[in-house]
Backbone as a printed PyTorch tensor [residue, N CA C, xyz], in Angstrom:
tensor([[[  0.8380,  -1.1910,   0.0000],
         [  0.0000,   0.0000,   0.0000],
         [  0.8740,   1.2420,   0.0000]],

        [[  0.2760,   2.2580,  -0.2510],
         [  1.1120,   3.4710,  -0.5060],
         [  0.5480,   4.5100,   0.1290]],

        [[  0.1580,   5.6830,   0.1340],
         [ -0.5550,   6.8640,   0.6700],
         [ -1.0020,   8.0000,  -0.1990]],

        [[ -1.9050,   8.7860,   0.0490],
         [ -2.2700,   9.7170,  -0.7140],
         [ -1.3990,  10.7270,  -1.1790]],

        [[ -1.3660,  11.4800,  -2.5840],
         [ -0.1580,  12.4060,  -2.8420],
         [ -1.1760,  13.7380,  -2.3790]],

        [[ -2.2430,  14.0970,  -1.6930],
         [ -3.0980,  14.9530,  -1.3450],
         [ -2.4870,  15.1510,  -0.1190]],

        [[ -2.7130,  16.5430,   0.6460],
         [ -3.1760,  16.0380,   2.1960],
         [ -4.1180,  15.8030,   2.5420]],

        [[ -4.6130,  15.2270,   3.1320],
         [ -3.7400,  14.2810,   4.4190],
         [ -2.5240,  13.5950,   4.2610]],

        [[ -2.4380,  12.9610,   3.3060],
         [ -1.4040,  11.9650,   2.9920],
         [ -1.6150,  11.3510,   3.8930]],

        [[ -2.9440,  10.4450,   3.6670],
         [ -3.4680,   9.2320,   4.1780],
         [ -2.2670,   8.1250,   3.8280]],

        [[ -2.1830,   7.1900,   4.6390],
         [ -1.2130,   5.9310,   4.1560],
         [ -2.2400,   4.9930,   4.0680]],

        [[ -1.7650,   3.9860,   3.2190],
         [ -2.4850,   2.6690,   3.0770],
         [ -3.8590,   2.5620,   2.6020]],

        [[ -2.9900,   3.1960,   0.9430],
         [ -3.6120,   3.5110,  -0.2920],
         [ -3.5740,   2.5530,  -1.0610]],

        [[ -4.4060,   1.7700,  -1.3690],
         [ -4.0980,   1.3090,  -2.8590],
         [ -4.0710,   1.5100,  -4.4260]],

        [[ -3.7030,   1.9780,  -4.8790],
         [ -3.2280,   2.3400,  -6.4290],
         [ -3.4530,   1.5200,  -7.6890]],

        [[ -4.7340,   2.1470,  -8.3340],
         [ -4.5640,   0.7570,  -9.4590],
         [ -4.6320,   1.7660, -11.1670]],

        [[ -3.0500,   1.6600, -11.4020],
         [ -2.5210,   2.5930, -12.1840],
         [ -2.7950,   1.7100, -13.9290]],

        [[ -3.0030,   1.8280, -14.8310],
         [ -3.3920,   1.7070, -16.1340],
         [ -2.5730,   1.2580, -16.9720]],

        [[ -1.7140,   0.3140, -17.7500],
         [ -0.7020,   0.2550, -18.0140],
         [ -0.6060,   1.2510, -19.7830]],

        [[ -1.7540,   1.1990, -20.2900],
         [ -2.0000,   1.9420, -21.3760],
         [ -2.5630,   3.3170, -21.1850]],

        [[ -1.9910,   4.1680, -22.0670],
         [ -2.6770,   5.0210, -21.8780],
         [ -3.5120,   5.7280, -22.6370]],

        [[ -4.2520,   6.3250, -22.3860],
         [ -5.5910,   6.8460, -23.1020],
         [ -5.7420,   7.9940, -22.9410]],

        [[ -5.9320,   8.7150, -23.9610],
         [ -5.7410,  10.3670, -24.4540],
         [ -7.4560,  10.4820, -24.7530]],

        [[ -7.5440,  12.3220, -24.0230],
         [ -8.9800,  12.7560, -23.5620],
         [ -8.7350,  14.2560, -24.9460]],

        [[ -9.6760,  14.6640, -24.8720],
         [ -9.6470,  16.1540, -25.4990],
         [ -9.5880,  17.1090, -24.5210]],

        [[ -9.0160,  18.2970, -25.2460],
         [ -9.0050,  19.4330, -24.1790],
         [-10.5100,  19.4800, -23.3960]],

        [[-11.1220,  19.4890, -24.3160],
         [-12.5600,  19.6120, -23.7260],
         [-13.0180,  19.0550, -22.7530]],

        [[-12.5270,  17.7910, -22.8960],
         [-12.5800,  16.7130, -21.6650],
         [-11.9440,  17.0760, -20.0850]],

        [[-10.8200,  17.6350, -20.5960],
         [ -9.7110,  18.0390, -19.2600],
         [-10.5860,  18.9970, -18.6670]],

        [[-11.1780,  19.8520, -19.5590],
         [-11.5840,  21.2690, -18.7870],
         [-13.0940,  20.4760, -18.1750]],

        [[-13.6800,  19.6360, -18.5770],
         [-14.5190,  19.7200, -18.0060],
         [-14.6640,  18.5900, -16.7180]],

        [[-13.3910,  17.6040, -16.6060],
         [-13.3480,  17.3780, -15.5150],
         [-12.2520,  17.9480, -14.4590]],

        [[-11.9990,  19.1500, -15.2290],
         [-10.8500,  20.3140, -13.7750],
         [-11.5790,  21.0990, -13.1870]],

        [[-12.8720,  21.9970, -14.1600],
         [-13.8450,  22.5490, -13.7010],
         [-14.2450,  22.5300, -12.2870]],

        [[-15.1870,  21.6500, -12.0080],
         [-15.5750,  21.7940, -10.7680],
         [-14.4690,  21.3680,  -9.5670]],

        [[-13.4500,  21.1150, -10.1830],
         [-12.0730,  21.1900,  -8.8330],
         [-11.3010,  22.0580,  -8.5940]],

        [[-11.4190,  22.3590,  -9.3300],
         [-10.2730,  23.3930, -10.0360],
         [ -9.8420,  24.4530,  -8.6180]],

        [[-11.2160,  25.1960,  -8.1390],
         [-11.3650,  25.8490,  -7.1130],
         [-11.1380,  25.6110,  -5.6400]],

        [[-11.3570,  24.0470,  -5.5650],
         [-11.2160,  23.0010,  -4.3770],
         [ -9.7860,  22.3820,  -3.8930]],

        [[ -9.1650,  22.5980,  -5.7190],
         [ -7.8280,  21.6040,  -5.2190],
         [ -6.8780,  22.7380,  -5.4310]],

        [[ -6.0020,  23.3450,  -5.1680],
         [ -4.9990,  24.0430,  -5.4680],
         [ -3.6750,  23.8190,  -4.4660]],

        [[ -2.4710,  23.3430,  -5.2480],
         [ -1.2850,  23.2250,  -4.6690],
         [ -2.0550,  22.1600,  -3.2950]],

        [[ -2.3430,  20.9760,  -4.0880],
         [ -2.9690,  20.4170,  -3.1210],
         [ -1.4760,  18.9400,  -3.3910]],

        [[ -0.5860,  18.9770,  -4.0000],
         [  0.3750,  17.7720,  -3.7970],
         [  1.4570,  17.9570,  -3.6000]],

        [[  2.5640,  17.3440,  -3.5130],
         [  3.7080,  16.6490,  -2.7130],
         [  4.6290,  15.6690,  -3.5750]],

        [[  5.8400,  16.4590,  -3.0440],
         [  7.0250,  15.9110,  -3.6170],
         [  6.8030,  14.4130,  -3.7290]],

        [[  8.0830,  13.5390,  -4.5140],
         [  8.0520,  12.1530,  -4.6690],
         [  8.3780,  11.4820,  -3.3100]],

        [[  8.3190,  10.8470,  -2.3190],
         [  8.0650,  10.4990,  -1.0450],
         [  9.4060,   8.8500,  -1.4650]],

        [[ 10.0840,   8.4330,  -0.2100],
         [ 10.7830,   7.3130,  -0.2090],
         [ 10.0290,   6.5200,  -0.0940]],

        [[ 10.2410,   5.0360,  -0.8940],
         [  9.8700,   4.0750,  -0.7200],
         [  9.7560,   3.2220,   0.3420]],

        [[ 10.2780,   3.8510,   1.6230],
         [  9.9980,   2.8510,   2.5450],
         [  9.2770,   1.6840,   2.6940]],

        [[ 10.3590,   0.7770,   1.9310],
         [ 10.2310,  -1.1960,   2.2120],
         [  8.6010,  -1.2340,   1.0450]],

        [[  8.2480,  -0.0340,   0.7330],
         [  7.1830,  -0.7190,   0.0670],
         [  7.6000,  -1.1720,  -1.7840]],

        [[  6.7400,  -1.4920,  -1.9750],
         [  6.9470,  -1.8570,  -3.8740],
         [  5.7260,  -2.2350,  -4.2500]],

        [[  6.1830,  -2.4240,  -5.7620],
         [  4.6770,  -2.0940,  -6.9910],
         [  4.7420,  -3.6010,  -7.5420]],

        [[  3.5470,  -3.8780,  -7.6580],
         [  2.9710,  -5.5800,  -7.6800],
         [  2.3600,  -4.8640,  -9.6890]],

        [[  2.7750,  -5.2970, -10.6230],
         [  2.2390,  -5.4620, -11.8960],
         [  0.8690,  -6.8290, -11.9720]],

        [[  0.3780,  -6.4410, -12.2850],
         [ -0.7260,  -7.8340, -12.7700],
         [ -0.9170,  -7.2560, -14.3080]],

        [[ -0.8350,  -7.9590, -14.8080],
         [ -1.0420,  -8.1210, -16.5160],
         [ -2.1030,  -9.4400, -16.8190]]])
């Protein structure tokens, strides 16, 4: 498990990251930044040490 890159920086996160990736339109971006946009600001955090944890692939 890992932790949130938000604060709190909750720990003992699980992460289920995409191995492909998939491209949106601008249009798309703006309309899901929109309603955050205002909520989230300078809301993340440097790259954090791995402490003993690691990344499990499933394919």
């Amino acid at each position: 498990t890992w932790d949130l890159s938000t604060l709190s920086c909750t720990e003992n996160v699980i992460w289920h990251v995409l191995t492909k990736v998939r491209s949106i339109s601008r249009e798309q971006v703006e309309t899901l930044r929109a309603p955050l946009e205002s909520k989230f600001t300078n809301n993340s955090r440097p790259s954090q040490p791995m402490n003993g944890r690691h990344v499990d692939l499933y394919e």
